[in-house]
The first five atom37 places (N, CA, C, CB, O) and aatype in JSON, in Angstrom:
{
  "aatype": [20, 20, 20, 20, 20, 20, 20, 20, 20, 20, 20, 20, 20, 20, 20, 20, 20, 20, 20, 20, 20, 20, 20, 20, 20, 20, 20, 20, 20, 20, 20, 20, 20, 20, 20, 20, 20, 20, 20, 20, 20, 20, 20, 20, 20, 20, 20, 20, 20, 20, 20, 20, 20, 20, 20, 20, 20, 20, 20, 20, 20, 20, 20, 20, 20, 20, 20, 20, 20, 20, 20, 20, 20, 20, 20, 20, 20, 20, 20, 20, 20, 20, 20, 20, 20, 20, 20, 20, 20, 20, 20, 20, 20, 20, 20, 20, 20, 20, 20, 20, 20, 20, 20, 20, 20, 20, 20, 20, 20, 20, 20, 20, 20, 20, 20, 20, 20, 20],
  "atom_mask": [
    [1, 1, 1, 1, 1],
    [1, 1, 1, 1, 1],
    [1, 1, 1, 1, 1],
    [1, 1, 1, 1, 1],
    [1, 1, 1, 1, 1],
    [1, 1, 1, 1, 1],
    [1, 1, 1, 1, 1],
    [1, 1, 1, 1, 1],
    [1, 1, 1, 1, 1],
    [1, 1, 1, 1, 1],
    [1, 1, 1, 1, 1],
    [1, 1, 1, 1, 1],
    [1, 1, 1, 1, 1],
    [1, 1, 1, 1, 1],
    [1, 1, 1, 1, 1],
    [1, 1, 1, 1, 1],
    [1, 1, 1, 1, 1],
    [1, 1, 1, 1, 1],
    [1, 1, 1, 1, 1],
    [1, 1, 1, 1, 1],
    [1, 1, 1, 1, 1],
    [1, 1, 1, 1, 1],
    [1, 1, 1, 1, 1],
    [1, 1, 1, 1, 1],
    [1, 1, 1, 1, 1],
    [1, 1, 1, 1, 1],
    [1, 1, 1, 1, 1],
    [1, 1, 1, 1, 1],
    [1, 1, 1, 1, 1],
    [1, 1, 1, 1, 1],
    [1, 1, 1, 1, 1],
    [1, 1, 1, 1, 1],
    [1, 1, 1, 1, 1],
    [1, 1, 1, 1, 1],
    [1, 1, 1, 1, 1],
    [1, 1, 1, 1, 1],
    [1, 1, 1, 1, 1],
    [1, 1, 1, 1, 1],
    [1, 1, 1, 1, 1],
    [1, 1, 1, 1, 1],
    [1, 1, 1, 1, 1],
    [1, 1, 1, 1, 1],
    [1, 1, 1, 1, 1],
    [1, 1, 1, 1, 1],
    [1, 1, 1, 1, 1],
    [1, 1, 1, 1, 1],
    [1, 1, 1, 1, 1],
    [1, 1, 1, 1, 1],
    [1, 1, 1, 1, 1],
    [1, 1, 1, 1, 1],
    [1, 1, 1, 1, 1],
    [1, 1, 1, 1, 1],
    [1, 1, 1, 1, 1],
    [1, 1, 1, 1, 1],
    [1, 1, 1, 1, 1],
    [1, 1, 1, 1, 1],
    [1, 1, 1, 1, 1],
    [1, 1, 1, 1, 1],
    [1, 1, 1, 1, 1],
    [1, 1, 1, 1, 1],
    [1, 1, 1, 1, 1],
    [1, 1, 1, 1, 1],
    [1, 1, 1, 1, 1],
    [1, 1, 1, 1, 1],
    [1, 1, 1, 1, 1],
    [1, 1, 1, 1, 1],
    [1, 1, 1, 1, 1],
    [1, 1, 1, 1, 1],
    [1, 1, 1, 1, 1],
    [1, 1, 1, 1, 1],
    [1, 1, 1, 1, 1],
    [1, 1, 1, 1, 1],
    [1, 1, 1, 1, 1],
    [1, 1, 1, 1, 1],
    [1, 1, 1, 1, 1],
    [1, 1, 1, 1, 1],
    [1, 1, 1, 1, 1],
    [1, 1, 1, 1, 1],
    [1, 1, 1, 1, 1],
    [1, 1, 1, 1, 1],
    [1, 1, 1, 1, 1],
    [1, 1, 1, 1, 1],
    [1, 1, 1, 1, 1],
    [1, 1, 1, 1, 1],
    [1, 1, 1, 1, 1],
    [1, 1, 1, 1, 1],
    [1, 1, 1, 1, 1],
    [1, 1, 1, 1, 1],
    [1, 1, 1, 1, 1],
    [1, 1, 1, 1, 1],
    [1, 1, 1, 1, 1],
    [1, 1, 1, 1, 1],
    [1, 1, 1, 1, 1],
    [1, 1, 1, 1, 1],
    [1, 1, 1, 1, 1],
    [1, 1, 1, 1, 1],
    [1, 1, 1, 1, 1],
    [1, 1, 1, 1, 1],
    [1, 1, 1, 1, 1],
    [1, 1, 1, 1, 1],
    [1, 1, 1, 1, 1],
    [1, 1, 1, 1, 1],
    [1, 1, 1, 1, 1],
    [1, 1, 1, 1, 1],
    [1, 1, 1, 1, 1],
    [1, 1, 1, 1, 1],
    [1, 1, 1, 1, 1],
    [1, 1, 1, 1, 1],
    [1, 1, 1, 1, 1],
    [1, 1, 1, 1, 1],
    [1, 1, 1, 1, 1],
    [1, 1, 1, 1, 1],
    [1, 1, 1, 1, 1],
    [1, 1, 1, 1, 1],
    [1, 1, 1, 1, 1],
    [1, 1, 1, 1, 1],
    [1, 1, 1, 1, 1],
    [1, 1, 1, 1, 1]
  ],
  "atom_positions": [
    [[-35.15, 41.21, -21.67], [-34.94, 40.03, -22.46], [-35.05, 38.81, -21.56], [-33.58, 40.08, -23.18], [-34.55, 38.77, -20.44]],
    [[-35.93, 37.54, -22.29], [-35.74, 36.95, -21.43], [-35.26, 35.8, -21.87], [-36.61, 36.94, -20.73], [-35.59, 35.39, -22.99]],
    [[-34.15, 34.9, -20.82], [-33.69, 33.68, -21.74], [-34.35, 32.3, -21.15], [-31.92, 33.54, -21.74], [-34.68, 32.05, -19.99]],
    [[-34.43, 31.41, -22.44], [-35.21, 30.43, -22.0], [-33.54, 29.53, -21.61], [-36.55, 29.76, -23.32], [-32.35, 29.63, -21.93]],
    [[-34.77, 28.33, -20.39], [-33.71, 27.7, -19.61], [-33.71, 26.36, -20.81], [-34.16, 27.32, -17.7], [-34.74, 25.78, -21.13]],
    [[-32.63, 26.11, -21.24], [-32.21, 24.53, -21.88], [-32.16, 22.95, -21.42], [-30.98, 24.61, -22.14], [-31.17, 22.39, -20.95]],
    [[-33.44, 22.37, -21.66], [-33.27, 21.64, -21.12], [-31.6, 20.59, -20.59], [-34.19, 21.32, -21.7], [-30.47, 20.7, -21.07]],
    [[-31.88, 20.05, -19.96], [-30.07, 19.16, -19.5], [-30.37, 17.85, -20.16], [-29.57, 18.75, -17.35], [-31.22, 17.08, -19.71]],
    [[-29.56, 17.58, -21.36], [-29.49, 16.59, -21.93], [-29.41, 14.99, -21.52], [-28.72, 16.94, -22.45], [-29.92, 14.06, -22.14]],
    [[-28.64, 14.94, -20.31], [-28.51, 13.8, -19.62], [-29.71, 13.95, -18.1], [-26.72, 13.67, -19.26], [-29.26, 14.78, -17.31]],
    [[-30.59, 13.55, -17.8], [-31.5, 14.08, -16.68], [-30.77, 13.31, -15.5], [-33.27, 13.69, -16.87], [-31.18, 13.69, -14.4]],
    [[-29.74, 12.28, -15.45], [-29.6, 11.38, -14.13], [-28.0, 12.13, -13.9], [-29.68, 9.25, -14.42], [-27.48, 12.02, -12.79]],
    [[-27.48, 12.67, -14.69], [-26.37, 13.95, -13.8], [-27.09, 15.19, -13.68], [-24.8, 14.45, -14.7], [-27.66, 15.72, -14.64]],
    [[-27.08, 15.73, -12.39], [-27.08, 16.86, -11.74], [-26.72, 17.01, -11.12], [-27.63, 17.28, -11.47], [-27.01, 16.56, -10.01]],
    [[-25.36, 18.13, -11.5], [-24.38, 19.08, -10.85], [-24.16, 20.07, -11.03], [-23.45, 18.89, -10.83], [-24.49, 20.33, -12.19]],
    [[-23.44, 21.58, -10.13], [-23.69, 22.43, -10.25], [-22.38, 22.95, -10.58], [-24.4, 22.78, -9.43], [-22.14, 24.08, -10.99]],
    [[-21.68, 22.15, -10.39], [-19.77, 22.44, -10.36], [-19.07, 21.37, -9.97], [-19.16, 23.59, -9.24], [-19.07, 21.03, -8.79]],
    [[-18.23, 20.55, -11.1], [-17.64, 19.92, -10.77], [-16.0, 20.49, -11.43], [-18.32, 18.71, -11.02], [-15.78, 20.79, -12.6]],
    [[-15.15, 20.52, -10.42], [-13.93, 20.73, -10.67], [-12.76, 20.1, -11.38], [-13.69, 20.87, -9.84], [-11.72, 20.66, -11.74]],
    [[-13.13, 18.64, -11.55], [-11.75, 17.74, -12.09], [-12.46, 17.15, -13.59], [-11.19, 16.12, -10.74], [-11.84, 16.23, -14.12]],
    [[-13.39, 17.51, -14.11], [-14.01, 17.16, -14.99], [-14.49, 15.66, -15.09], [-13.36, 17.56, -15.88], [-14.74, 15.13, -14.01]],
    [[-14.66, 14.92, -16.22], [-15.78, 14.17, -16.02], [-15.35, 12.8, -15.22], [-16.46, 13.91, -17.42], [-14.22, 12.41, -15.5]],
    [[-15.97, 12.14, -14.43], [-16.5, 11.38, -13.54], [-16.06, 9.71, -13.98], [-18.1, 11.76, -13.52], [-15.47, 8.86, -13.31]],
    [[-16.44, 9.68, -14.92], [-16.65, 8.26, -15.52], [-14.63, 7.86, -15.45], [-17.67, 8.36, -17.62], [-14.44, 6.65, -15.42]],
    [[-13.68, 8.47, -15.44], [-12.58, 7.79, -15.48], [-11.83, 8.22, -13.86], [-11.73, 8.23, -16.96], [-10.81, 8.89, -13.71]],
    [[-12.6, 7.66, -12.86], [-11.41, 7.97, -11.54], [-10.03, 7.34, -11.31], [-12.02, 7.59, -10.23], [-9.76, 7.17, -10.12]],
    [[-9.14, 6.97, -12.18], [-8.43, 6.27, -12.87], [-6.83, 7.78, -13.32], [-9.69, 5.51, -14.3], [-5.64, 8.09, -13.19]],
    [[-8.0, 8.08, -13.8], [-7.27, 9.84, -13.88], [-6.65, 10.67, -12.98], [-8.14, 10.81, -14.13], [-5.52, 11.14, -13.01]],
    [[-7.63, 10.82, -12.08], [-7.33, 11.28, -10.41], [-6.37, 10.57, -9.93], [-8.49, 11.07, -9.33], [-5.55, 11.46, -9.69]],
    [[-5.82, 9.45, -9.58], [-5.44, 8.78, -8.86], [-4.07, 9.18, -9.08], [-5.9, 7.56, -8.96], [-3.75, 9.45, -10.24]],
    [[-3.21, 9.26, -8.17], [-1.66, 9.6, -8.25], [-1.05, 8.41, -8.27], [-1.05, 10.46, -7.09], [-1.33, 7.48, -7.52]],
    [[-0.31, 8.41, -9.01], [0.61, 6.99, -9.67], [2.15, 7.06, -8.27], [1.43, 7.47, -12.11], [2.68, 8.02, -7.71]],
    [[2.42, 5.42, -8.19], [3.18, 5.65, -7.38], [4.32, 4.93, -7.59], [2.69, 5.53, -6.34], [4.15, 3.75, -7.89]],
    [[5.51, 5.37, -7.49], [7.1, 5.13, -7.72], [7.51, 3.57, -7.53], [8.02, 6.07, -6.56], [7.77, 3.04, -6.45]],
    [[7.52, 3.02, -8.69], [7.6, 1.4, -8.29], [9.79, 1.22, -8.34], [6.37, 0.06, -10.08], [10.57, 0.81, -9.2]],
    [[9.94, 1.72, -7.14], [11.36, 1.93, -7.64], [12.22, -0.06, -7.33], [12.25, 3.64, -6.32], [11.64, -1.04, -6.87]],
    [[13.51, 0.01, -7.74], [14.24, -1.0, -7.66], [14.05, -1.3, -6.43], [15.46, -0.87, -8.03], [13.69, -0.37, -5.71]],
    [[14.22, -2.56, -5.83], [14.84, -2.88, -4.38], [16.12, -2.49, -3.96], [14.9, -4.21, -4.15], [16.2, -2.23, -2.76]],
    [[17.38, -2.34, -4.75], [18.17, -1.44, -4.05], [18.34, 0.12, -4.27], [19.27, -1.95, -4.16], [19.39, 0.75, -4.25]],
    [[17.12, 0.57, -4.47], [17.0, 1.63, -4.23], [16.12, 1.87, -3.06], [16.73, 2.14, -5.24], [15.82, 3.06, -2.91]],
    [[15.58, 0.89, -2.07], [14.62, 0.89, -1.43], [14.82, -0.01, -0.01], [13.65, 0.5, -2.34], [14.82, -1.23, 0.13]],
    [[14.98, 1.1, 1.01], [14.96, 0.8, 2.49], [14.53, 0.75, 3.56], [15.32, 1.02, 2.82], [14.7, 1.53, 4.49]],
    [[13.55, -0.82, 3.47], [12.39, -0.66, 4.28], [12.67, -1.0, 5.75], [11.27, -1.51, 3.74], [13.82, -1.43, 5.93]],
    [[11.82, -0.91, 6.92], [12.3, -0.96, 8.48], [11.57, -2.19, 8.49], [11.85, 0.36, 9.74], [10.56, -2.5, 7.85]],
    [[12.46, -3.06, 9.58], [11.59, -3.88, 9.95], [11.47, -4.29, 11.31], [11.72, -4.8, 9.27], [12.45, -4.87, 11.78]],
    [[10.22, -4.06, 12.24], [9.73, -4.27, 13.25], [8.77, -5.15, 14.05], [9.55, -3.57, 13.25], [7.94, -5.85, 13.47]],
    [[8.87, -5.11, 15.32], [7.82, -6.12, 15.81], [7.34, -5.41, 16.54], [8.11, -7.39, 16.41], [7.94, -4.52, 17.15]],
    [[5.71, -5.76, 16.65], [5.11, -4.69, 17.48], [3.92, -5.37, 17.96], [4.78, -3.3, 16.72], [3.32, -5.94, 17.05]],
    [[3.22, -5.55, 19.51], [2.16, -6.44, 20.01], [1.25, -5.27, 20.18], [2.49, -7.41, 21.39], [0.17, -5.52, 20.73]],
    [[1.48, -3.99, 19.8], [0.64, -3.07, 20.62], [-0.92, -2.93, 20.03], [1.4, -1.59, 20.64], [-1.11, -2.61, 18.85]],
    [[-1.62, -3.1, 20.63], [-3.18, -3.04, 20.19], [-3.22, -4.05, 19.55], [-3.77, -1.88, 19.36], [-3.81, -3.87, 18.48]],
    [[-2.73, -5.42, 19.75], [-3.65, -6.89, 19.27], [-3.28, -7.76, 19.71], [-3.74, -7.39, 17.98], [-2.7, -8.75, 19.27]],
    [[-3.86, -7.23, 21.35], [-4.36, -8.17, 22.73], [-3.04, -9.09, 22.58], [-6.18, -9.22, 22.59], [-3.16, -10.2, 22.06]],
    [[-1.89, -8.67, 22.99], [-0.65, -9.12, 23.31], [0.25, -9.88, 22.31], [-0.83, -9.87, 24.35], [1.44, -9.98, 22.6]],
    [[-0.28, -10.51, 21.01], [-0.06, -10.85, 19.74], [0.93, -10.36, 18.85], [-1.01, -10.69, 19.25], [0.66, -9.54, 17.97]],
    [[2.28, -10.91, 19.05], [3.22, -10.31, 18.36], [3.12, -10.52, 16.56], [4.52, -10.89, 19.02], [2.92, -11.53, 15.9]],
    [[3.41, -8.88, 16.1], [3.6, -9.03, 14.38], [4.45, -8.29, 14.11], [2.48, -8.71, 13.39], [4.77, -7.18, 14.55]],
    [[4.95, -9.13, 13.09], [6.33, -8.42, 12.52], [5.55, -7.41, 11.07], [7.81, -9.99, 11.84], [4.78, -7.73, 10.16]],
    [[6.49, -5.57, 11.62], [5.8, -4.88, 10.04], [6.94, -4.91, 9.72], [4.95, -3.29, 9.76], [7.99, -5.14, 10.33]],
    [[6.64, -4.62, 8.51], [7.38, -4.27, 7.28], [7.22, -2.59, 6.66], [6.82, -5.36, 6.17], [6.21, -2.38, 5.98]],
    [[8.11, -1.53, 6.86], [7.36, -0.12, 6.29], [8.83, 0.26, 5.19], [6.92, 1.45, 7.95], [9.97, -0.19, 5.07]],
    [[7.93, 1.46, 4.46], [9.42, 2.27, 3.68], [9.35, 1.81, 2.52], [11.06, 1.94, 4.24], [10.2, 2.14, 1.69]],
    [[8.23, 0.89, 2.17], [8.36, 0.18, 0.54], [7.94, 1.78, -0.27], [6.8, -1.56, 0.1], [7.29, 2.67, 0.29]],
    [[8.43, 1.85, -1.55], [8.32, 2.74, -2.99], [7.3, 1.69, -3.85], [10.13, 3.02, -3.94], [7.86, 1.19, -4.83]],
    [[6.24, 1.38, -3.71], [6.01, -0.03, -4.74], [4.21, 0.01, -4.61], [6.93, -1.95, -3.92], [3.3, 0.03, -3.79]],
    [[4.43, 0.01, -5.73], [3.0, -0.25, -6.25], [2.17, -1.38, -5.57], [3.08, -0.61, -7.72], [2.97, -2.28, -5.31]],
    [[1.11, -1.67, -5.24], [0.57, -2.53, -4.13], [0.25, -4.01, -4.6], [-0.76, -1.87, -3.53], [-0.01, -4.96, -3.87]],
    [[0.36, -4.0, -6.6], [1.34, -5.75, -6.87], [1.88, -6.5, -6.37], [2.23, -5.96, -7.42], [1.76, -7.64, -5.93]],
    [[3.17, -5.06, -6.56], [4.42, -5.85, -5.98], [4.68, -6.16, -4.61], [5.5, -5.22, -6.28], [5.49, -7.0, -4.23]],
    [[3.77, -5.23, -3.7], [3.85, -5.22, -2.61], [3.39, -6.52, -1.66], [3.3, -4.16, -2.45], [3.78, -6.98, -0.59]],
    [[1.9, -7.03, -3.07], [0.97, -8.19, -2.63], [2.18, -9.61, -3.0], [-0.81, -8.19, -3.77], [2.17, -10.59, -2.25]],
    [[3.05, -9.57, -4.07], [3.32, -10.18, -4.42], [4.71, -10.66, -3.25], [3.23, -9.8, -5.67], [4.96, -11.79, -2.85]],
    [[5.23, -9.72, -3.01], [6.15, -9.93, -1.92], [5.73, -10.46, -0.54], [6.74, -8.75, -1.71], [6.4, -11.38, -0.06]],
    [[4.99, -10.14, -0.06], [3.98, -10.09, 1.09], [4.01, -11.63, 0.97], [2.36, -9.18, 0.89], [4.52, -12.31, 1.86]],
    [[3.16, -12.49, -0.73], [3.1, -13.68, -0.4], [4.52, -14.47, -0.19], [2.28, -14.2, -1.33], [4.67, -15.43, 0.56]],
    [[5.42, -13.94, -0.94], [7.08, -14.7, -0.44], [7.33, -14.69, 1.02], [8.54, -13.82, -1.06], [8.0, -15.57, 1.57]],
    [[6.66, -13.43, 1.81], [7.55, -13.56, 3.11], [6.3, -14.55, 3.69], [8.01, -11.84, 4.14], [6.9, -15.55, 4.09]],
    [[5.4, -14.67, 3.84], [4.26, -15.74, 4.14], [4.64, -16.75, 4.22], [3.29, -15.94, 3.37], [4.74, -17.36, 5.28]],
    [[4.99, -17.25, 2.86], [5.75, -18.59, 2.61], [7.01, -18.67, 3.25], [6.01, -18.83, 1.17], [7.22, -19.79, 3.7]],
    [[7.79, -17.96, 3.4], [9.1, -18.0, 4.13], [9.3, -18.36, 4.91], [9.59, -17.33, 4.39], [10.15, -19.21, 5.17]],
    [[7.97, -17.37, 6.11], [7.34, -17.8, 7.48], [6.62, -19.03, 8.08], [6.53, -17.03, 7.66], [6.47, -19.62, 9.15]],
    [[6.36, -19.07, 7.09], [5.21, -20.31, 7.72], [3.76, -19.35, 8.32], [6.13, -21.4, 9.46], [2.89, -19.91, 8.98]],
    [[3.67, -17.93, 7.99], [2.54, -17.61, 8.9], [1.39, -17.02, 7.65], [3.06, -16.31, 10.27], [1.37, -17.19, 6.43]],
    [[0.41, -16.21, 8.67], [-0.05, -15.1, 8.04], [0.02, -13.93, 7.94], [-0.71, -15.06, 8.09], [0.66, -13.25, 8.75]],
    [[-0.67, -13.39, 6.87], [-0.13, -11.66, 7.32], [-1.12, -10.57, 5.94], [2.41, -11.43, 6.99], [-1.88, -11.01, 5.08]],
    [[-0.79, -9.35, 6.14], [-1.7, -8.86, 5.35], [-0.93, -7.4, 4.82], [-3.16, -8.74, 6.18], [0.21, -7.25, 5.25]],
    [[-1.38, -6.5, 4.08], [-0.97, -5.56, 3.39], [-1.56, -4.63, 3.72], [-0.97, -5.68, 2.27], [-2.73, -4.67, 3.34]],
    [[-1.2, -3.39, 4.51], [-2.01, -2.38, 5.29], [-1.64, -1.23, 5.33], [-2.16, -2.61, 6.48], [-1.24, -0.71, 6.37]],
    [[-1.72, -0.59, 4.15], [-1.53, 0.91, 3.81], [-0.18, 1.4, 3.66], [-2.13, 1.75, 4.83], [0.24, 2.54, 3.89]],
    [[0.54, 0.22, 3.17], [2.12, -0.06, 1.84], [2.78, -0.64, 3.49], [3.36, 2.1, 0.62], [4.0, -0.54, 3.63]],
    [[1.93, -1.22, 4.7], [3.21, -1.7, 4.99], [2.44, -2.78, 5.23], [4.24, -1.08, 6.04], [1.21, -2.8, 5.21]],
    [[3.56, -4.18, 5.57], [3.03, -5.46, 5.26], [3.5, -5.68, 6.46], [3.41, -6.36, 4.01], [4.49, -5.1, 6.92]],
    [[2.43, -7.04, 7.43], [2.11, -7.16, 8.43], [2.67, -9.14, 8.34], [0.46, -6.47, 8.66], [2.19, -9.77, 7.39]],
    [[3.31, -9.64, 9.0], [3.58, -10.48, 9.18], [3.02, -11.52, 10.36], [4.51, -10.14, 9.08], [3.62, -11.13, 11.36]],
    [[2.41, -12.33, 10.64], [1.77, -13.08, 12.14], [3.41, -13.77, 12.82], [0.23, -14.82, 11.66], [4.08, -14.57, 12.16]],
    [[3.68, -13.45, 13.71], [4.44, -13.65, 14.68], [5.68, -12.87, 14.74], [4.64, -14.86, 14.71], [5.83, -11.79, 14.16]],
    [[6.54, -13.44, 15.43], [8.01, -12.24, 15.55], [9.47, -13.32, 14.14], [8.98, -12.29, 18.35], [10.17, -14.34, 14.13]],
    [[9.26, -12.58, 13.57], [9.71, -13.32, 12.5], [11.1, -11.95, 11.99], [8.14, -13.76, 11.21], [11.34, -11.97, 10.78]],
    [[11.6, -11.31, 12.49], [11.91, -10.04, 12.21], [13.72, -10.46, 11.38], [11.79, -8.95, 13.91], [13.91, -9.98, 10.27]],
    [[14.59, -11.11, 11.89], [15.71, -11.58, 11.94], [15.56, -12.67, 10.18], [15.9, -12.4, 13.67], [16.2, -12.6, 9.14]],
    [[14.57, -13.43, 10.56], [14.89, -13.83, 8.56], [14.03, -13.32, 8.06], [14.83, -15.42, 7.81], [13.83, -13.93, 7.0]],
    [[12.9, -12.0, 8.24], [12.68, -11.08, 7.01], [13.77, -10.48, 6.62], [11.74, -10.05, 7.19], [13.93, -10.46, 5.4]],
    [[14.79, -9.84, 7.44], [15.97, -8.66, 7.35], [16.59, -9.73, 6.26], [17.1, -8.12, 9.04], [16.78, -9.34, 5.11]],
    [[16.92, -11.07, 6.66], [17.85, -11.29, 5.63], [17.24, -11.81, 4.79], [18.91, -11.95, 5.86], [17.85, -11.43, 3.79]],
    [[16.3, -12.53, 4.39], [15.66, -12.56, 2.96], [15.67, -11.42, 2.29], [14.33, -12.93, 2.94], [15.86, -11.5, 1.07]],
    [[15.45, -9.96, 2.95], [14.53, -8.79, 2.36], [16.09, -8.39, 1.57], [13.55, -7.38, 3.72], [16.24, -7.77, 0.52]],
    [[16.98, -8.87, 2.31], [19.06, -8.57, 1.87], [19.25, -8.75, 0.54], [20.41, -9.86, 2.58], [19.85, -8.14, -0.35]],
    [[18.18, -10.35, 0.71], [19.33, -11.52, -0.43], [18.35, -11.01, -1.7], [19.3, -13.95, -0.08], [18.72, -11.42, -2.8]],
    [[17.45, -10.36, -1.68], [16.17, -9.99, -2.88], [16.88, -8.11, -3.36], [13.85, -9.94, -1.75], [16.39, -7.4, -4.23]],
    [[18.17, -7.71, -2.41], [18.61, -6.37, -2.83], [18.12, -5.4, -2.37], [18.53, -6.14, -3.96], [18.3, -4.27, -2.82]],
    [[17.13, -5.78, -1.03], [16.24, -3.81, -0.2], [17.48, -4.27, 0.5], [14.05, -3.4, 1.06], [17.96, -5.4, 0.64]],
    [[17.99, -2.63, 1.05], [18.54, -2.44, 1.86], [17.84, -2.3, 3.2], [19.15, -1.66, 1.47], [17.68, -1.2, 3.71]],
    [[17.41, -3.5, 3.78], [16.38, -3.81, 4.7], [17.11, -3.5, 6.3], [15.85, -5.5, 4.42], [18.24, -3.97, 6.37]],
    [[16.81, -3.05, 7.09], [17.1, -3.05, 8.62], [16.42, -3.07, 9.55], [17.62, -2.26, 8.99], [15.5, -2.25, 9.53]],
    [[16.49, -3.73, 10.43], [15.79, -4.01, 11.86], [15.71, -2.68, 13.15], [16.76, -5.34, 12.53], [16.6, -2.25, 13.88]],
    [[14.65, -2.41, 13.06], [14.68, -0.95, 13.83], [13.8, -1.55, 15.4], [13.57, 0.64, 12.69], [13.54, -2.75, 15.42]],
    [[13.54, -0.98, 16.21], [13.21, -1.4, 17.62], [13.9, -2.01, 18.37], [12.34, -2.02, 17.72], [15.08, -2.28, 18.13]],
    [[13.52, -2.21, 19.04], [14.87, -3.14, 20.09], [14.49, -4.58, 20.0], [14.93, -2.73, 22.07], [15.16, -5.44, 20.57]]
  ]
}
């Protein structure tokens, strides 16, 4: 017996196995992440020059928070500072040694925030 091959209805997908089914919503895939309270949430806060050519920055790590809120906070401590700074894989990067009034801003907003390093 012989079977005829069917043509493929769509000609611009060709695949042979795809495992998570269809393509068009990567939205699906994506793991959702815990946007919890600030006092439920205790982030470290540090200064660190290492690898940018002697340039002290204050991080920020330990956030639960969706990368909104994360952007949105990020711009308060900016403004706080007077500096710049950026958002780098949930922890937020501050331009200079600013470590002493992130801890207590990060207080008066309800993270149970602490200063880790020396």
């Amino acid at each position: 017996m012989i079977k005829k091959k069917t043509p493929n209805p769509n000609p611009t997908e060709r695949f042979i196995y795809r495992e998570f089914g269809a393509s068009e919503n990567p939205e699906a895939l994506q793991r959702g992440v815990p946007d919890l309270p600030p006092n439920q949430q205790s982030p470290r806060v540090e200064t660190s020059s290492k690898g940018r050519k002697g340039k002290t920055v204050t991080i920020i790590r330990g956030f639960q928070a969706s990368p909104d809120t994360l952007t949105d906070l990020l711009k308060k401590l900016k403004n706080l500072c007077g500096a710049g700074g950026t958002l780098k894989d949930n922890e937020l990067e501050i331009q200079g040694d600013h470590k002493q009034k992130i801890v207590q801003h990060l207080q008066q907003l309800g993270y149970k925030a602490k200063a880790s390093g020396g």
